[in-house]
PQR file with spaces between the fields and no chain letter, atoms N, CA, C, O and H, PARSE charges and radii, in Angstrom:
ATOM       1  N    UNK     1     111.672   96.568   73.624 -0.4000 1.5000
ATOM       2  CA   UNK     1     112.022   97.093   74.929 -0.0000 2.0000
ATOM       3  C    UNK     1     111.333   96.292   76.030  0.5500 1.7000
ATOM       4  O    UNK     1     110.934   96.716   77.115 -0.5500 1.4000
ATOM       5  N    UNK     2     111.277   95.185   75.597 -0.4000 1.5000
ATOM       6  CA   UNK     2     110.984   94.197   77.198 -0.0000 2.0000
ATOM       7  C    UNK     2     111.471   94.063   78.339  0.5500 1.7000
ATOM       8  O    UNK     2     112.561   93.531   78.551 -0.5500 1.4000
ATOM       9  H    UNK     2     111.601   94.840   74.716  0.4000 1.0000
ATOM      10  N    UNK     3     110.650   94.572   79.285 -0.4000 1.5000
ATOM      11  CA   UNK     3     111.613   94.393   80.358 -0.0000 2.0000
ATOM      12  C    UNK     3     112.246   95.899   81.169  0.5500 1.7000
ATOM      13  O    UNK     3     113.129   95.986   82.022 -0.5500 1.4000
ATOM      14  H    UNK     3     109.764   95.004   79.113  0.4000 1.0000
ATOM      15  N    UNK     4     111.292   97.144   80.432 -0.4000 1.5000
ATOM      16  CA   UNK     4     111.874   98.412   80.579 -0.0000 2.0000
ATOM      17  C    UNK     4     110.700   98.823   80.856  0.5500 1.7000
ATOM      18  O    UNK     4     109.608   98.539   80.365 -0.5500 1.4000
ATOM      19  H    UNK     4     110.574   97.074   79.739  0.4000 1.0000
ATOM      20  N    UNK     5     111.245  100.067   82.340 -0.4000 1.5000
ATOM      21  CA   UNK     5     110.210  100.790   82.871 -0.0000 2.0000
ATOM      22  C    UNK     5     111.252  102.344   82.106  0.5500 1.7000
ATOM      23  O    UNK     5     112.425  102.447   81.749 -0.5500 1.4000
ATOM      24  H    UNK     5     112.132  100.298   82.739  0.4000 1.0000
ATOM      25  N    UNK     6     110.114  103.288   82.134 -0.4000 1.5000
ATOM      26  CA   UNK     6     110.097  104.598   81.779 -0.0000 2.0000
ATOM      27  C    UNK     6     109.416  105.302   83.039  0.5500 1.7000
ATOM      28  O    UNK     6     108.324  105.217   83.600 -0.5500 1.4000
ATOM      29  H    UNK     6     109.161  103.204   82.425  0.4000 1.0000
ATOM      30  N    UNK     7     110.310  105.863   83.172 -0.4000 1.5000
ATOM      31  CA   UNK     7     110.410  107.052   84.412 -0.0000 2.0000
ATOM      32  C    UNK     7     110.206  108.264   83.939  0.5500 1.7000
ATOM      33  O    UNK     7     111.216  108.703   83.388 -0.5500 1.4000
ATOM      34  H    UNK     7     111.198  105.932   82.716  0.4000 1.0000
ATOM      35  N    UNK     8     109.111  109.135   83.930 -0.4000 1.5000
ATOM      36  CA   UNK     8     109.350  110.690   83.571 -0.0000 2.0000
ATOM      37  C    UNK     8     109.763  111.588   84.933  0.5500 1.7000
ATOM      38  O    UNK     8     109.425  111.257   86.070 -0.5500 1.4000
ATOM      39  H    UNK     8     108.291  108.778   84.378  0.4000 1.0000
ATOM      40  N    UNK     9     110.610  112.869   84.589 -0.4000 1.5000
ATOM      41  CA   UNK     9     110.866  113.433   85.446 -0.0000 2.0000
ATOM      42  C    UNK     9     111.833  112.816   86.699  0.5500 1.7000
ATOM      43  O    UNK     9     111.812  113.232   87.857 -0.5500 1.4000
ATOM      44  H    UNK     9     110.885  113.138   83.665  0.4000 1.0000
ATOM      45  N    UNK    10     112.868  111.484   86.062 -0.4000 1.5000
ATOM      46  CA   UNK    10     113.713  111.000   86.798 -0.0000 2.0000
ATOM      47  C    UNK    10     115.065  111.645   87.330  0.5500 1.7000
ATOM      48  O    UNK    10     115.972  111.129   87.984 -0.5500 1.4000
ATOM      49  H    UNK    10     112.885  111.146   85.121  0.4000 1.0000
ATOM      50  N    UNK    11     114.904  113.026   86.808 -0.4000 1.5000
ATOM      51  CA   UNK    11     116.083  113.461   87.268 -0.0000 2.0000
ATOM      52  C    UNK    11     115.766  114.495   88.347  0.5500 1.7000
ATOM      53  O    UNK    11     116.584  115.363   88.649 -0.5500 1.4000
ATOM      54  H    UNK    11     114.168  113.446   86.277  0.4000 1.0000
ATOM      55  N    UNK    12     114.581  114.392   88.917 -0.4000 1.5000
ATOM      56  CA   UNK    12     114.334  115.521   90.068 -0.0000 2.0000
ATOM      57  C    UNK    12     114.399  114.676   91.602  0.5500 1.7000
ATOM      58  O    UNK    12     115.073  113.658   91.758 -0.5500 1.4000
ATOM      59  H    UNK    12     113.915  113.687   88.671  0.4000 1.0000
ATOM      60  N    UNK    13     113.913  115.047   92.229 -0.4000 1.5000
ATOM      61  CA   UNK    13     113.784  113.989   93.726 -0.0000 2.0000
ATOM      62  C    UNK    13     113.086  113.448   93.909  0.5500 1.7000
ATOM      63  O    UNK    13     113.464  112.651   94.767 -0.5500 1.4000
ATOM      64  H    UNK    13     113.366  115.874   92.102  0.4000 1.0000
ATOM      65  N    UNK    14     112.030  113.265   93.630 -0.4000 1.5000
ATOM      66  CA   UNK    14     110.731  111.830   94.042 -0.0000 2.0000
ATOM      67  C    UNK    14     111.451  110.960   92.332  0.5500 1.7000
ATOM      68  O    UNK    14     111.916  109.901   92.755 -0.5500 1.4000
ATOM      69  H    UNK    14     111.723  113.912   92.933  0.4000 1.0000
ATOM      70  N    UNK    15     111.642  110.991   91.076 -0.4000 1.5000
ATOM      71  CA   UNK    15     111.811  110.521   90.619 -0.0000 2.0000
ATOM      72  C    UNK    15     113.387  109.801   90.659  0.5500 1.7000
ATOM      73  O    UNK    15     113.588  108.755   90.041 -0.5500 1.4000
ATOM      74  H    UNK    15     111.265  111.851   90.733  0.4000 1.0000
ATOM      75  N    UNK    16     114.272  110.352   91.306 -0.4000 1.5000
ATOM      76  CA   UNK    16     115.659  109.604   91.330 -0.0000 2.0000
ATOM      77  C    UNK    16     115.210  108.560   92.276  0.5500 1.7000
ATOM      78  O    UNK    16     115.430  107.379   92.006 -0.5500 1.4000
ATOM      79  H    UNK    16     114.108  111.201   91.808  0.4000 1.0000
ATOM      80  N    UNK    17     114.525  108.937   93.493 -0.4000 1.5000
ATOM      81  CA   UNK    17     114.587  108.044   94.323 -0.0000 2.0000
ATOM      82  C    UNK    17     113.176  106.679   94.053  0.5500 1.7000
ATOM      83  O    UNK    17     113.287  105.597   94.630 -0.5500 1.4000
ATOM      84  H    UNK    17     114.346  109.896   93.712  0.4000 1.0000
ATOM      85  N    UNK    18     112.293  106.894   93.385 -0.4000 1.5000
ATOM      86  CA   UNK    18     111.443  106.096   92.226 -0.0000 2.0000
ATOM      87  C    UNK    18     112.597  104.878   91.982  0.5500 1.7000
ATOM      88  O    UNK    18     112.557  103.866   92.680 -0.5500 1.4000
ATOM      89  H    UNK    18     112.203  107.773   92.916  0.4000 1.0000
ATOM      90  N    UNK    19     113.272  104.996   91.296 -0.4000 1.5000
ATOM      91  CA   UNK    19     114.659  104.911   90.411 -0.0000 2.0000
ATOM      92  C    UNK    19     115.689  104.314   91.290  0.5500 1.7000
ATOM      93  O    UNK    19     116.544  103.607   90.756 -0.5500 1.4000
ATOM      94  H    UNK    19     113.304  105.819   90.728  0.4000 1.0000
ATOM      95  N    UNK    20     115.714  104.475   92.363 -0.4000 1.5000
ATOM      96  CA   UNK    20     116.643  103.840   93.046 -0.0000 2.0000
ATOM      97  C    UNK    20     115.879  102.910   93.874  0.5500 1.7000
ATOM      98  O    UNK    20     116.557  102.110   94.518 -0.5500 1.4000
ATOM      99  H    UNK    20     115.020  105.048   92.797  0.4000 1.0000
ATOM     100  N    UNK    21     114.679  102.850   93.986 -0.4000 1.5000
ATOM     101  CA   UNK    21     113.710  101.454   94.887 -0.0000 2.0000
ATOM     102  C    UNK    21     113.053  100.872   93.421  0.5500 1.7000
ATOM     103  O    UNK    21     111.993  100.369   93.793 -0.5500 1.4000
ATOM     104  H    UNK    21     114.128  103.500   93.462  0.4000 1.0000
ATOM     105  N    UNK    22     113.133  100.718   92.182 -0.4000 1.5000
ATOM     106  CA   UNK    22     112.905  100.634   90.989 -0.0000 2.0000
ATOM     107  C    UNK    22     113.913   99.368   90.958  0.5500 1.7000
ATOM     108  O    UNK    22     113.441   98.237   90.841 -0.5500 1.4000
ATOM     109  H    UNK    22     113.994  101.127   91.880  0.4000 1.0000
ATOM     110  N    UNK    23     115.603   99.617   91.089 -0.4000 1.5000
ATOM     111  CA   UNK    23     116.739   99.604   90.738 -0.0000 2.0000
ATOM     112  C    UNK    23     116.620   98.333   91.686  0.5500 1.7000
ATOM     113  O    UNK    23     116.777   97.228   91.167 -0.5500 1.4000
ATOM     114  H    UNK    23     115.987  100.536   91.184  0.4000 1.0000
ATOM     115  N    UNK    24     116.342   98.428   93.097 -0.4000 1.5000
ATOM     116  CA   UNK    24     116.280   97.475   94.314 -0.0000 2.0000
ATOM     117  C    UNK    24     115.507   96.028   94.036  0.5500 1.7000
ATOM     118  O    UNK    24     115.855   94.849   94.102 -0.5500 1.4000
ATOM     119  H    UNK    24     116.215   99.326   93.519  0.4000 1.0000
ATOM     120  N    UNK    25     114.353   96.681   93.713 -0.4000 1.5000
ATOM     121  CA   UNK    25     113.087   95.412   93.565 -0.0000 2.0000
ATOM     122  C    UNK    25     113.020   94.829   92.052  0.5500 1.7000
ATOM     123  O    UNK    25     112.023   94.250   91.622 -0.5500 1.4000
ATOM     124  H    UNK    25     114.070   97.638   93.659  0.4000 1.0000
ATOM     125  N    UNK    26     113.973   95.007   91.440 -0.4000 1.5000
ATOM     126  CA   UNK    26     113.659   94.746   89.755 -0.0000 2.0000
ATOM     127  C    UNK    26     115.279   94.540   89.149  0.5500 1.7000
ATOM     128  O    UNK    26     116.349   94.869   89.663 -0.5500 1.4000
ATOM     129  H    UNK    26     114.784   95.477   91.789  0.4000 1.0000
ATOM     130  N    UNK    27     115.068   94.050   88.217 -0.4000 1.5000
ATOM     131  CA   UNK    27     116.333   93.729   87.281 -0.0000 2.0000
ATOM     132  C    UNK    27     116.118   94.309   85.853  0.5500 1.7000
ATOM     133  O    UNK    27     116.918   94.223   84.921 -0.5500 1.4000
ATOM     134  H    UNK    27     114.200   93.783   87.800  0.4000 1.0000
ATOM     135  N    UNK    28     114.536   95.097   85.838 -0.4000 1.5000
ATOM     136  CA   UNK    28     114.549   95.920   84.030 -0.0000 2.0000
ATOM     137  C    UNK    28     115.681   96.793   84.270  0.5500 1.7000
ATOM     138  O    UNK    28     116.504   96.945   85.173 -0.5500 1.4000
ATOM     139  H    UNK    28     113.886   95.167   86.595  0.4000 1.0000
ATOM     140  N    UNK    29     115.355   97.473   82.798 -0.4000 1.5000
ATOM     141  CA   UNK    29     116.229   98.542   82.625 -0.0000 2.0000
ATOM     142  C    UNK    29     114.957  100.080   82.943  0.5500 1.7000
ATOM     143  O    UNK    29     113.727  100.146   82.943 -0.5500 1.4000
ATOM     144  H    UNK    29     114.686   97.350   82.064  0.4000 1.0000
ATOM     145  N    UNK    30     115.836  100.890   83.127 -0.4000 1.5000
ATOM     146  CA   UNK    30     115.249  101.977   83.440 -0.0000 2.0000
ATOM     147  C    UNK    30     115.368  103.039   82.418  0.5500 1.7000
ATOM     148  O    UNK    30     116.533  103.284   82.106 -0.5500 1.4000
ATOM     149  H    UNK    30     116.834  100.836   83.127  0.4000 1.0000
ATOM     150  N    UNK    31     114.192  103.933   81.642 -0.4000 1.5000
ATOM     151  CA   UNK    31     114.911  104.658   81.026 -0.0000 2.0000
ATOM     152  C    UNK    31     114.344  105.958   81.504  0.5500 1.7000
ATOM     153  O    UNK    31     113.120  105.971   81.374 -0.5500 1.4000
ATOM     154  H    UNK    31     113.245  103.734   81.895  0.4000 1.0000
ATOM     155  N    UNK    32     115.030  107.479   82.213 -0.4000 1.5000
ATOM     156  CA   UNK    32     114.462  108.051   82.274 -0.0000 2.0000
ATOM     157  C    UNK    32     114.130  109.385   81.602  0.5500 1.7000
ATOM     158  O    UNK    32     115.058  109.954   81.027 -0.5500 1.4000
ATOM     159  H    UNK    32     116.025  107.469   82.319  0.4000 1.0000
ATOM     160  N    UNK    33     112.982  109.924   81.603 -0.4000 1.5000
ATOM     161  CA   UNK    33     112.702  111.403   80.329 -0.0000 2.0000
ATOM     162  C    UNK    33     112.651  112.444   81.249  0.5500 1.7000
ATOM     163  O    UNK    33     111.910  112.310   82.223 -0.5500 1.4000
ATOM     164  H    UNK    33     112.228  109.463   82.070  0.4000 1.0000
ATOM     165  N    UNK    34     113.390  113.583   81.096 -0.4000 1.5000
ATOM     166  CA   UNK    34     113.352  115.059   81.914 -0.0000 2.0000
ATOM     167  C    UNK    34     113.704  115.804   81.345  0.5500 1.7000
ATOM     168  O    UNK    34     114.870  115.765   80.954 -0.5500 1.4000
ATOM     169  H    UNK    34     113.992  113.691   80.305  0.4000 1.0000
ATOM     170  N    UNK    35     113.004  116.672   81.077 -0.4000 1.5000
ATOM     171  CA   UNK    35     113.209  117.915   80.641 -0.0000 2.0000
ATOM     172  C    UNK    35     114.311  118.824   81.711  0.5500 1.7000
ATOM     173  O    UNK    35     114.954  119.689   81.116 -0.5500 1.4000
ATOM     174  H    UNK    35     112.056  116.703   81.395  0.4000 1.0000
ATOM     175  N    UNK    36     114.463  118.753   82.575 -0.4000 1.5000
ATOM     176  CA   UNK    36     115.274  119.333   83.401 -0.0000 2.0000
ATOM     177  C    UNK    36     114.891  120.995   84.338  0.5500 1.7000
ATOM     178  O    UNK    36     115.616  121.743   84.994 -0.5500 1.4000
ATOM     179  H    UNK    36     113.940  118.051   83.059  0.4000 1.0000
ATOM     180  N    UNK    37     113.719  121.030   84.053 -0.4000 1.5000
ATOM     181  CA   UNK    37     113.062  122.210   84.366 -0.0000 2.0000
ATOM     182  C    UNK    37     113.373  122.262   86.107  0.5500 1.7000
ATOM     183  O    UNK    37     113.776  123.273   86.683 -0.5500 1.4000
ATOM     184  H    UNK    37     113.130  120.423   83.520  0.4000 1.0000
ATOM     185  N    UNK    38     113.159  121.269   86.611 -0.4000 1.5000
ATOM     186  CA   UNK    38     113.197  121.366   87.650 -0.0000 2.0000
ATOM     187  C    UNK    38     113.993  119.963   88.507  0.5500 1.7000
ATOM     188  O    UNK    38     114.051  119.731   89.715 -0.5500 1.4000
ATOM     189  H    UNK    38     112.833  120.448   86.143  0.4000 1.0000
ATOM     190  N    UNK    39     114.471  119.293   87.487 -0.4000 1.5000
ATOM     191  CA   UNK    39     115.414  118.058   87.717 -0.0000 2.0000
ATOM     192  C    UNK    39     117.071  118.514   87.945  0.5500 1.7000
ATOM     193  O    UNK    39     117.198  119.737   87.987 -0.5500 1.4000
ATOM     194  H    UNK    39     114.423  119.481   86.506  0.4000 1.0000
ATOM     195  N    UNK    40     118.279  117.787   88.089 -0.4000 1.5000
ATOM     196  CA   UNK    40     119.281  118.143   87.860 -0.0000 2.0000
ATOM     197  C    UNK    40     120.134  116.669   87.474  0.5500 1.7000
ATOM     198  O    UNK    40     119.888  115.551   87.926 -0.5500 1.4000
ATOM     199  H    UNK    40     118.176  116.793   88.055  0.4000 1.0000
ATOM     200  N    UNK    41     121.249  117.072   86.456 -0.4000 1.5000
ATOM     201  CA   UNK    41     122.007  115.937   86.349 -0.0000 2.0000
ATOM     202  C    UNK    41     123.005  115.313   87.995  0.5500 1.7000
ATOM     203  O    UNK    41     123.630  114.255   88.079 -0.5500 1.4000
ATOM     204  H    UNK    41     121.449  117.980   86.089  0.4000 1.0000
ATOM     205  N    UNK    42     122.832  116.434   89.150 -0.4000 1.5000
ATOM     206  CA   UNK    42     123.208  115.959   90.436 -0.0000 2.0000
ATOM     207  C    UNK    42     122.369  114.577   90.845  0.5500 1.7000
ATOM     208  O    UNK    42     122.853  113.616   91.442 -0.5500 1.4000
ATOM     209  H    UNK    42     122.325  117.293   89.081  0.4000 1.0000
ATOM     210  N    UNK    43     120.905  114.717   90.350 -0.4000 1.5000
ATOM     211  CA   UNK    43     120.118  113.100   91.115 -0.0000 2.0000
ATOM     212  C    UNK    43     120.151  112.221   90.030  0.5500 1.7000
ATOM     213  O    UNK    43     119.267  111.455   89.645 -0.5500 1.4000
ATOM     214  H    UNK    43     120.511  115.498   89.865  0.4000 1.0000
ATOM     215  N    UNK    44     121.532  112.462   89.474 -0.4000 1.5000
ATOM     216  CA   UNK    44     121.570  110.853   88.411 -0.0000 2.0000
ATOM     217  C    UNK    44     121.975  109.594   88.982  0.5500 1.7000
ATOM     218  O    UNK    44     122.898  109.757   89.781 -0.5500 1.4000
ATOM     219  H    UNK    44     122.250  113.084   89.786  0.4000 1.0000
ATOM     220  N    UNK    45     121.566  108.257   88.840 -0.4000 1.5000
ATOM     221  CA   UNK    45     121.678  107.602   89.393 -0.0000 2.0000
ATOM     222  C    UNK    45     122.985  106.644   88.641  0.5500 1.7000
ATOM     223  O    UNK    45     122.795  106.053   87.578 -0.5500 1.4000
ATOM     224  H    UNK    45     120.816  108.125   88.191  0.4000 1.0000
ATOM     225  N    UNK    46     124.087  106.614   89.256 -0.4000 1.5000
ATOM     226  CA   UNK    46     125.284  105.424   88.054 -0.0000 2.0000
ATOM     227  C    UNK    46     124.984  104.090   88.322  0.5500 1.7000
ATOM     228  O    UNK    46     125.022  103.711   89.493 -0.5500 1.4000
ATOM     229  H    UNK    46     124.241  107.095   90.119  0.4000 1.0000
ATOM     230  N    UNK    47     124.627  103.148   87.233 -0.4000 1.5000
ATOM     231  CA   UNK    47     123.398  102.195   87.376 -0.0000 2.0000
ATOM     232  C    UNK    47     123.496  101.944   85.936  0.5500 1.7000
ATOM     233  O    UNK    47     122.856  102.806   85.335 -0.5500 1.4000
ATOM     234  H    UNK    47     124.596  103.456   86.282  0.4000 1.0000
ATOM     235  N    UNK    48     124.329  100.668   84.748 -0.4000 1.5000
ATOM     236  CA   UNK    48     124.565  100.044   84.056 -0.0000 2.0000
ATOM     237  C    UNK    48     122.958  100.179   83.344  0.5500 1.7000
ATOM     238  O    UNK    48     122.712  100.416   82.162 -0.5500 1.4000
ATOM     239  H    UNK    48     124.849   99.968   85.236  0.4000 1.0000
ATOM     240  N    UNK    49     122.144   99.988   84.269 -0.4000 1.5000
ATOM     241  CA   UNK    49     120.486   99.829   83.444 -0.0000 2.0000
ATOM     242  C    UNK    49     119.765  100.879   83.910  0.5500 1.7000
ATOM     243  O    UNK    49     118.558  100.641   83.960 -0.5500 1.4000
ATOM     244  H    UNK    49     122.344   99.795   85.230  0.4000 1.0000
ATOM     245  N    UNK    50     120.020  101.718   84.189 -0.4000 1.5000
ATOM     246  CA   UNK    50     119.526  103.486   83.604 -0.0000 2.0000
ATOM     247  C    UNK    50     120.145  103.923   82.824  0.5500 1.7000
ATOM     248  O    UNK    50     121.343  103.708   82.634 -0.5500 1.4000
ATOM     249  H    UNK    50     121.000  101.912   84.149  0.4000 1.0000
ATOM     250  N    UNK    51     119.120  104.930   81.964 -0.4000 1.5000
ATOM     251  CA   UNK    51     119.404  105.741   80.969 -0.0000 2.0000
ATOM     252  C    UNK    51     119.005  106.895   80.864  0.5500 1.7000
ATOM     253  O    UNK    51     117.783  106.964   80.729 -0.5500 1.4000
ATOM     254  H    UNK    51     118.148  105.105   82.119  0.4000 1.0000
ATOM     255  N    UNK    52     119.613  107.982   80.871 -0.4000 1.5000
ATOM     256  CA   UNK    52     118.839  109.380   81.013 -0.0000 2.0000
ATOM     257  C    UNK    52     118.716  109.840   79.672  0.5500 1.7000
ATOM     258  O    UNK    52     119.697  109.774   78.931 -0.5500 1.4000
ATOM     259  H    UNK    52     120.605  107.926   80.981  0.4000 1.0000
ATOM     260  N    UNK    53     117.386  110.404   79.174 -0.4000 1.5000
ATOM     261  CA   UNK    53     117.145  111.398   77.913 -0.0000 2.0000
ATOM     262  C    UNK    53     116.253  112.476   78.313  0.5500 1.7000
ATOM     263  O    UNK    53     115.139  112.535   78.833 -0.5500 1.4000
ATOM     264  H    UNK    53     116.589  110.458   79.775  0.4000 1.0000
ATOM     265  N    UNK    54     117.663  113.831   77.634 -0.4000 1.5000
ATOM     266  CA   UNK    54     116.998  115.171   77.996 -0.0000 2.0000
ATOM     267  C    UNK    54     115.232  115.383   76.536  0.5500 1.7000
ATOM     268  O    UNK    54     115.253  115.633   75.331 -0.5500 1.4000
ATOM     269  H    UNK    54     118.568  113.783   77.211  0.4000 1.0000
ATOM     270  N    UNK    55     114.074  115.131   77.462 -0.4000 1.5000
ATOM     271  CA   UNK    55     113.238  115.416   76.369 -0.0000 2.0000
ATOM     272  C    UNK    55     112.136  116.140   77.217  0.5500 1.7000
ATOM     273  O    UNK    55     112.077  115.962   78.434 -0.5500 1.4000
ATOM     274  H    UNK    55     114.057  114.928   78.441  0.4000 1.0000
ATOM     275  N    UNK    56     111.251  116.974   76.541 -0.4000 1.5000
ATOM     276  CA   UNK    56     109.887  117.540   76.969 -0.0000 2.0000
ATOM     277  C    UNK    56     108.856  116.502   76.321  0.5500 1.7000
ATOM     278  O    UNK    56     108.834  116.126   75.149 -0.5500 1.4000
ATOM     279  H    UNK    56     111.299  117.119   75.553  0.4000 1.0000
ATOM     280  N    UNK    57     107.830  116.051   77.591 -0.4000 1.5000
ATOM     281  CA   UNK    57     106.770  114.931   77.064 -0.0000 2.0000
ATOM     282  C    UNK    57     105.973  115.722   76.207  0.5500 1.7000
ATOM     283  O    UNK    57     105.695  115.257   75.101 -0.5500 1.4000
ATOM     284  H    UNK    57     107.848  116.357   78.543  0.4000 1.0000
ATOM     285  N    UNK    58     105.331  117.456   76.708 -0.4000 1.5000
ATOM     286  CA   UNK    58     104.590  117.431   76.533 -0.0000 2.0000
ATOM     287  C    UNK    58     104.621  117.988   74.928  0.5500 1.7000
ATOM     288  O    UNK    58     103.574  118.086   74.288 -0.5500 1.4000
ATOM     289  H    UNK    58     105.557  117.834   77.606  0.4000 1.0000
């Protein structure tokens, strides 16, 4: 996975938008982890090199 940032909690609002100045300044891929507790699939970003997975870190 060279070349890949991991985002937790990318599907809430400080993390979509992480994710979208992430997306700006960089050419990795993005992958992000949310449990969805307080995220929504509304701040997904459509973006060839993001990836969303529903998981709990802890």
């Amino acid at each position: 996975m060279k070349n890949t940032i991991i985002v937790t909690g990318g599907a809430g609002f400080v993390g979509s938008n992480l994710i979208q100045s992430l997306l700006k300044k960089s050419k990795y891929k993005i992958i992000s982890i949310d449990d969805y507790s307080s995220g929504s699939i509304k701040n997904h970003i459509k973006n060839k090199n993001v990836k969303y997975i529903k998981c709990n870190t802890s």
